[in-house]
N, C-alpha and C positions, 0 to 999 in steps of 0.2 A: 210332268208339271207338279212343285211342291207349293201345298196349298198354307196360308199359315194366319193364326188369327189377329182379327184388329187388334189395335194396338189402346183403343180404346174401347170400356165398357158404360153401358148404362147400368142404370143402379136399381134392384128391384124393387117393383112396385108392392105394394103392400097388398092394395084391394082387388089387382089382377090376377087372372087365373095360372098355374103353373106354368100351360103352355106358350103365357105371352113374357116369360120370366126366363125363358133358357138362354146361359151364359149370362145373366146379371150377376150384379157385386153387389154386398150389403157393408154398412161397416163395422159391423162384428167380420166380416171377412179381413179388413184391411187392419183394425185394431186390436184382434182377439187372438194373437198370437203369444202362445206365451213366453217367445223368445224375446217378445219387446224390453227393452229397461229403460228408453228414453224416448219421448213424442214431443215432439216442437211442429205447433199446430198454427196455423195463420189463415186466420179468417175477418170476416165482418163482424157476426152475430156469432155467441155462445151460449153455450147453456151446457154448465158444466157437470152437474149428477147425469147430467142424458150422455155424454161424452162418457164420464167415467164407467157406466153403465157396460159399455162398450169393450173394456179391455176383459183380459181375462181374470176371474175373478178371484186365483190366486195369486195374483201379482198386480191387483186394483190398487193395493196401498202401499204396494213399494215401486212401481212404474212411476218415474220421473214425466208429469204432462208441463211441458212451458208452451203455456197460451201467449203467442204474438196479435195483441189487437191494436186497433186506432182509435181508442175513448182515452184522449188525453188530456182532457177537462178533468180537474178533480171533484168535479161539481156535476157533472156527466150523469142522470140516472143510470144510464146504462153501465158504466165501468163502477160505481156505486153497487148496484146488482151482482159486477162480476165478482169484487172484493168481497161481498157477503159472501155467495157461493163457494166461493173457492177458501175461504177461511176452514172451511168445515176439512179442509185434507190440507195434512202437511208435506204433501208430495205435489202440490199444485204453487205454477209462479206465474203471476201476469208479468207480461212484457209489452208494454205501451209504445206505440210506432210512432216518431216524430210527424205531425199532421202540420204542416205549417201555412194551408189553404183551409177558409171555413168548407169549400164546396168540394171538398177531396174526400174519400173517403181509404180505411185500409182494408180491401177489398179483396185481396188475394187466396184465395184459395190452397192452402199446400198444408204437406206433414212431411216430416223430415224423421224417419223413425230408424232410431240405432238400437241394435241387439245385441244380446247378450252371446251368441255365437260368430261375435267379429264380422256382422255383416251390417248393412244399410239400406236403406230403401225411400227415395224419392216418391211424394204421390200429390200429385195436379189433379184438381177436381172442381167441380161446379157446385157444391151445396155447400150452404151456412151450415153449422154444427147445434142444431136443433132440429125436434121431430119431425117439423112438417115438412121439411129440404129432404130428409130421410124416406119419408112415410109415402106420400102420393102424386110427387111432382115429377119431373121427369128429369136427372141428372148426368154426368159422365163423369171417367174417372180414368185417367191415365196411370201405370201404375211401372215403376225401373223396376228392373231385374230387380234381386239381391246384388248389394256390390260387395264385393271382398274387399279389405284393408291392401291397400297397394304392396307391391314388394318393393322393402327397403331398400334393397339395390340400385332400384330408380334413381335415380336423380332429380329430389324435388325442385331444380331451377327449371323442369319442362314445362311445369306448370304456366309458366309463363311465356313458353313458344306459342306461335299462332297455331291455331284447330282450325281443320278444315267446317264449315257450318254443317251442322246435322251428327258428327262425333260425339261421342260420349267425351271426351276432353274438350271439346267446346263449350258441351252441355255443361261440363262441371266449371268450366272457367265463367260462365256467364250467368249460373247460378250464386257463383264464390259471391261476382261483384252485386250482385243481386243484394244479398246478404249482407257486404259491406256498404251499403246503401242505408240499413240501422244503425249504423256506427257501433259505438262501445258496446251497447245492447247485446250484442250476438256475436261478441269474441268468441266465447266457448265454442256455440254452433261452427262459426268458421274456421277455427283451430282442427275441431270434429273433420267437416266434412271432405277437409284436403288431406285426412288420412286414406279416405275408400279410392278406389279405381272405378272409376263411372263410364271405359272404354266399353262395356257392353250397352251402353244406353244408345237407343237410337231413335233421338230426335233432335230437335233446335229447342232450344228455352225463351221465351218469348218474355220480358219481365216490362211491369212501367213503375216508375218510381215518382214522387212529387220533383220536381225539377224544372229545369228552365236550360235544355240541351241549346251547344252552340251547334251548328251544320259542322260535321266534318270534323268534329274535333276528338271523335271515339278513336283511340289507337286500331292499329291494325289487327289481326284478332281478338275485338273485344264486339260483341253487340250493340247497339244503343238502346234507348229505352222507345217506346211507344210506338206509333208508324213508323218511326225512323227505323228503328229495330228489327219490325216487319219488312219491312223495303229490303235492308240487310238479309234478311234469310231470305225470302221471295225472289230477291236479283242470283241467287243460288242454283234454284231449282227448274230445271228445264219442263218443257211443256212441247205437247204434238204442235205441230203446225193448224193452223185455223183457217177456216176457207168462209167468208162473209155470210155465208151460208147456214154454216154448222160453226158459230162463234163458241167461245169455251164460256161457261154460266157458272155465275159466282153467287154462291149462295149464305147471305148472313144470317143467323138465326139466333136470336137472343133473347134478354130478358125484360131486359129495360132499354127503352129510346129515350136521351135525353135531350134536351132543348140545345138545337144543332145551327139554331140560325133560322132570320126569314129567305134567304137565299140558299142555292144550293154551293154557294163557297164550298163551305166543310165538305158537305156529302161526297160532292167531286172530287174534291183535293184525296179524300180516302178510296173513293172507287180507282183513281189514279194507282195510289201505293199497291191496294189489292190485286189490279191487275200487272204489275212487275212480275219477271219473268227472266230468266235467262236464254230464252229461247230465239235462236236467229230468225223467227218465221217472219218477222215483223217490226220494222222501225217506227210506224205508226203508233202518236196514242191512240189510247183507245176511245172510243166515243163514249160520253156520258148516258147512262141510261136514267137520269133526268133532265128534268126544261134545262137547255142553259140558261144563262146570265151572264152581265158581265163581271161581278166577280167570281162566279165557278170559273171564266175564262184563264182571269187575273190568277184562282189558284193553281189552276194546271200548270199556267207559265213559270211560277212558283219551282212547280215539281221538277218540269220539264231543264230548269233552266240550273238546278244542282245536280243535275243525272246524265252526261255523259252516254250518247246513242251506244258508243264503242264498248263500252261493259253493260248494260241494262236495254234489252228491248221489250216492247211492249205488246203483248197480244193486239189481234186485232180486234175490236167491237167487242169485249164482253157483255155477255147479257148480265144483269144484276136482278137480284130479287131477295126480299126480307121477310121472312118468316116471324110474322109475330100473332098473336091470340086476338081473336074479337072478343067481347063483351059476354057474347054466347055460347061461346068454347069455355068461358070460367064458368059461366054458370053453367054447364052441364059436365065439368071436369066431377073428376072422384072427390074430391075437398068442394064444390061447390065453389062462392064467394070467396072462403076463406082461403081459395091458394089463390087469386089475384091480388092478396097484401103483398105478395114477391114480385110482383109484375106490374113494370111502368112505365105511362108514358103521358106525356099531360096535353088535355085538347081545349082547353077553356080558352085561352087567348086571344086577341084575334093572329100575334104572331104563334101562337102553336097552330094554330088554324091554316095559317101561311105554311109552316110544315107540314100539316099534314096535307095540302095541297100537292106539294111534289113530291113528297113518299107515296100517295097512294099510287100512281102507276105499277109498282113495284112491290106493293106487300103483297104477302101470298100467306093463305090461313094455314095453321099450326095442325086444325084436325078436318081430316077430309068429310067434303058433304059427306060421299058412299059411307062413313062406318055405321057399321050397327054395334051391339053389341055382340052378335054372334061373327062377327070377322076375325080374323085370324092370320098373325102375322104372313104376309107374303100373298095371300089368297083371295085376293079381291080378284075381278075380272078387269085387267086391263090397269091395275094398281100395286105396285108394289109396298105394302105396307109395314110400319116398323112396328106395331100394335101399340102404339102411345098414343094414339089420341086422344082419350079420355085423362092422362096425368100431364096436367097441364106443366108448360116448360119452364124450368128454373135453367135450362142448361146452357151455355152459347157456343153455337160451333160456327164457322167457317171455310166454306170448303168453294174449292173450284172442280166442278166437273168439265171434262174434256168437251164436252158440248150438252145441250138440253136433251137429249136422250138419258142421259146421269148412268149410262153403262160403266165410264169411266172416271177415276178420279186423278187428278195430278196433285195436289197438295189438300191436304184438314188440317186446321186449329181447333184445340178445345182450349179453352179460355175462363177465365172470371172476369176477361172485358167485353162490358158491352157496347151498346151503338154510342157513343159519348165523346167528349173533345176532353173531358177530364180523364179518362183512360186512356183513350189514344194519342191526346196532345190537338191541342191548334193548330192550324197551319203557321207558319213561321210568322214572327212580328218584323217589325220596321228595325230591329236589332238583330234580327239570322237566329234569334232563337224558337224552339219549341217547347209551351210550357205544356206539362203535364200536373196533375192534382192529387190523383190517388194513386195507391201501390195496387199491383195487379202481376196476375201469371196465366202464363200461361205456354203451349208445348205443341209446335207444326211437327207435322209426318208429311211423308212422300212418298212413290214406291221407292227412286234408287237409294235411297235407307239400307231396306232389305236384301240389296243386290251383296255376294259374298267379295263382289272385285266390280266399283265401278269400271275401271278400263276393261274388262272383259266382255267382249260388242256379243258375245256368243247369247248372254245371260239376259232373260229380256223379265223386267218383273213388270208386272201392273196392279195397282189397285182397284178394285172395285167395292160399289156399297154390295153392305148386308144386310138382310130383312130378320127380324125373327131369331137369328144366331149368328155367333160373332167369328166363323169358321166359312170360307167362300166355299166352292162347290164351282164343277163346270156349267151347271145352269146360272149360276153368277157369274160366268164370263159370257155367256149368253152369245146374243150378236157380235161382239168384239171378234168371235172367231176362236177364240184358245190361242197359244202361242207354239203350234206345233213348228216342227222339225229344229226348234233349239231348245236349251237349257231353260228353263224358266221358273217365276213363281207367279203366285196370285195371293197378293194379301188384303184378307177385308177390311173393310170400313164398317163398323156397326151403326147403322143410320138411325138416328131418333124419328124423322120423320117421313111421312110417306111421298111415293114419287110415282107418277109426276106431281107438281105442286099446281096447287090450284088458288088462282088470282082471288082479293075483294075484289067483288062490284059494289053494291053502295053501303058495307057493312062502315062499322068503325072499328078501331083496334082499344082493346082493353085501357079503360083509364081508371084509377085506384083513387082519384081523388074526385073522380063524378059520381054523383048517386044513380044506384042501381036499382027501380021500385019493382022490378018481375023477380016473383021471387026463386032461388035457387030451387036444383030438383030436393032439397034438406027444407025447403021453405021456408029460408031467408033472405031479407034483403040487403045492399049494400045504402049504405048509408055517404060512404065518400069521405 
């Protein structure tokens, strides 16, 4: 059995001890190289001397940084701020993202970094480019290979043949359009990035762009943007068979829930896309795991009724469950109050109220009752622990385990989308479209990624989480059994958070715009 690590890392914490720290990335790791000569950065939030900070600091004033943000108000404090900052280097260029929605944001998370030794490198992550995203919050960070510069011999008309989903030639074709979604903005970049060979990349590229998608109208080899997009890779990826019993558990965990609706329409209509599947077990949708209604009914039919049983079947019953912070996980987080300015969700309403009605079945807290401070990744009795309780979560992942056991995994997302219809898109309007608001990324895995020859039945991989380090071990195949008498691997998931997950009962979930009068363990209060 060859063992091989996640493909995803968390990012280390600042005020934790070493041993809750093995296998993190910082980004002096990702930016400090001094082979860089070009960083095309795409974020929300900057702060440019703490970036520059970062690179190495004999190549801080000749490394080309092009900042892609969304402050495209010229009146904007914020893009006001960036222009002063970055006036101070003349190796720094903002690049303002067309915002054509007030309630969109450019949200995206990535670096696109070119070196000086003809190589390239892709990076998908969860933190804003400022300290406190760095410092004590809990992140992840997808990172490509090196690419080499393609061989000229190629034929660059391939580029434009279909990829199979999850290739490194998909990945780059779906990033290209990604890109060409800035228009003129990001010639240079896209000129750049269809020199490398991205064939060692192995995952799906998940991208949303502000838009207003028609059903059906994405060519054949291209991705779509938002849910639609998800559904595309998702209808890819095979899954075990599920027995009513031991249904397969889909777990979201984010940063922000945004105002989703007094009905569960949305909520459904996405539980639907998440649980897509390539897998024959089951023709059945799947059951909501909130109240219905009749319009969640309305949006299933929605789904149900552009989705063809013959290519897409649908797990049966997935469990669902959301990972988000109470009130009292911030305040006892390492930053106190001040890391719930990143964390949001709003209860004042009586229609937020309505939501939070049918979400609470379903939320499950971020840090377990059990931690103390003397726990220690993996080590609880009866918990398998990722030691991040106390840094509270910036990160969003998405993952579906093979059942609530969480021994195995069939597909992870790490993302910069969170629970939202402006990320993900609406369900379709009275015209077949899907609008989408903000720009966003993000990058699924699987095990048969890993596999050296999908058609090879000999070769059996699996995913499983990992506690504590980002390298499986047979005790992380655990129950599953190993995969003796064939060829195999076991690749890990590095888990932010602990498992099993543990339900609210009458707590609330973190709200940034409610006053907070208990004061932090810093002895402050939140103000709202």
């Amino acid at each position: 059995t060859q063992y091989l690590a996640s493909p995803f890392q968390l990012t280390r914490i600042r005020d934790l001890a070493p041993a809750d720290n093995v296998d993190t990335i910082t980004l002096q790791d990702i930016l400090g190289d001094p082979m860089i000569k070009e960083c095309w950065n795409f974020n929300f939030l900057f702060d440019i001397d703490f970036v520059m900070r970062h690179f190495d600091p004999d190549i801080r004033t000749l490394v080309q940084l092009n900042v892609v943000h969304g402050f495209w108000k010229t009146d904007d404090d914020r893009r006001i701020a960036l222009e002063e900052a970055s006036e101070v280097y003349s190796n720094v260029k903002l690049i303002s993202a067309y915002m054509p929605d007030p309630f969109g944001t450019h949200h995206s998370k990535m670096l696109i970094l070119v070196r000086h030794d003809e190589h390239a490198q892709v990076v998908i992550h969860t933190a804003n480019m400022i300290s406190r995203d760095w410092g004590n919050m809990t992140q992840a960070v997808w990172r490509s290979p090196l690419l080499s510069l393609l061989d000229k011999s190629k034929n660059p008309s391939n580029e434009e043949q279909p990829h199979r989903v999850g290739s490194g030639e998909r990945f780059k074709s779906d990033l290209l359009r990604y890109l060409s979604a800035y228009g003129k903005r990001l010639t240079v970049l896209i000129d750049q990035v269809k020199l490398y060979d991205c064939s060692p990349i192995r995952a799906a590229f998940i991208g949303s762009t502000p838009s207003r998608q028609k059903l059906n109208i994405v060519k054949p080899g291209q991705t779509s943007w938002g849910w639609l997009g998800l559904q595309d890779i998702l209808s890819t990826i095979p899954s075990a068979p599920s027995t009513p019993s031991e249904p397969p558990h889909i777990v979201i965990q984010i940063s922000s829930i945004a105002t989703l609706g007094q009905t569960t329409n949305w909520l459904s209509h996405f539980q639907s896309v998440l649980s897509t599947t390539a897998s024959p077990s089951s023709s059945a949708p799947p059951t909501s795991s909130v109240p219905s209604s009749s319009s969640s009914v309305k949006a299933s039919a929605f789904f149900a009724k552009r989705t063809p049983e013959s290519l897409v079947r649908k797990a049966p019953d997935p469990k669902f469950n959301v990972i988000f912070p109470t009130a009292s996980e911030i305040r006892t987080s390492l930053d106190g109050y001040a890391s719930g300015a990143s964390i949001h969700t709003k209860l004042q309403s009586a229609a937020q109220q309505k939501q939070l009605i049918y979400l609470r079945p379903i939320l499950c807290h971020w840090r377990h009752s059990s931690y103390t401070e003397e726990s220690k990744p993996g080590q609880e009795v009866g918990i398998r622990s990722a030691g991040r309780g106390p840094a509270a979560p910036h990160i969003k992942t998405y993952i579906r385990f093979k059942d609530e056991s969480g021994q195995e995994i069939d597909w992870a997302m790490l993302t910069s989308a969170n629970l939202s219809k402006q990320a993900w898109g609406d369900v379709e309007n009275k015209n077949g479209e899907v609008w989408i608001q903000s720009w966003e990324t993000g990058v699924v895995v699987w095990p048969g990624l890993f596999s050296e020859d999908e058609a090879k039945d000999s070769e059996i991989v699996k995913m499983v989480p990992t506690f504590g380090t980002d390298m499986p071990s047979e005790d992380s195949v655990g129950a599953q059994g190993g995969i003796e008498g064939k060829e195999g691997k076991v690749v890990g998931l590095r888990m932010p958070y602990d498992l099993p997950l543990e339900s609210y009962k009458d707590e609330v979930p973190w709200c940034a715009t409610a006053r907070h009068m208990e004061p932090d363990w810093k002895g402050k209060m939140w103000k709202g």
